[in-house]
C-alpha angles and dihedrals in degrees: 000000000000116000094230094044099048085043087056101044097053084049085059094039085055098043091049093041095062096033086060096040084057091048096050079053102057119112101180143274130256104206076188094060130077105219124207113238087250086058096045099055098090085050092055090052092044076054107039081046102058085054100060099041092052090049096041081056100051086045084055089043090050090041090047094050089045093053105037108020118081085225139015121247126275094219148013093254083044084057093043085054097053100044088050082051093053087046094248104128132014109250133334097241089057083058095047088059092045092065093047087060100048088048093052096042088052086061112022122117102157118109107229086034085066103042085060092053089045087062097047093056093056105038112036099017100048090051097044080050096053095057084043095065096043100055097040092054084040091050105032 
């Protein structure tokens, strides 16, 4: 197997591995409740998490495409539809969403916002990030 892409495929199985660990933990969010920093701290690395996963699987995306593609994508959605091609993720919209989402999580500070992005974060992306993990371990 390649270096880079074995370097970046154990950065994406770390940053999976403790995304989904924070989401096995979650026990739910109150927008109606106002949470203590002590209390919020599983939310935040639900959150930080989500970050880094998102972004260690762009960075796989990007290495895959750099050892075993003749030329890089033009574009982000280019990049979605080839990685649905290759069976990596489910479908592009799915991913599309996904970035709205990490670009609304990075700035949110809304309570019911949030709660919608905290449910995101458990529910598609973890998900999305599961079969991640399993393809890229089954094809790599």
């Amino acid at each position: 197997m390649e270096p880079l892409l074995f370097a970046a495929r154990n950065r994406l199985d770390a940053a999976l591995e403790v995304f989904l660990a924070s989401v096995a933990d979650y026990s739910g969010f109150d927008p109606g409740k106002r949470y203590t920093p002590k209390e919020s701290e599983p939310l935040d690395a639900l959150s930080d998490r989500y970050l880094r996963a998102f972004e260690s699987a762009l960075r796989f995306f990007r290495t895959w495409e750099q050892v075993r593609e003749a030329a890089p994508s033009e574009s982000f959605r280019d990049l979605l539809l080839r990685m649905e091609k290759l069976g990596f993720i489910s479908e592009t919209s799915v991913w599309l969403t996904l970035r709205d989402v990490r670009n609304r999580n990075a700035r949110e500070y809304l309570p019911d916002e949030l709660a919608k992005i905290i449910a995101s974060l458990v529910g598609t992306a973890a998900t999305e990030f599961s079969r991640l993990r399993d393809r890229a371990g089954n094809v790599v």
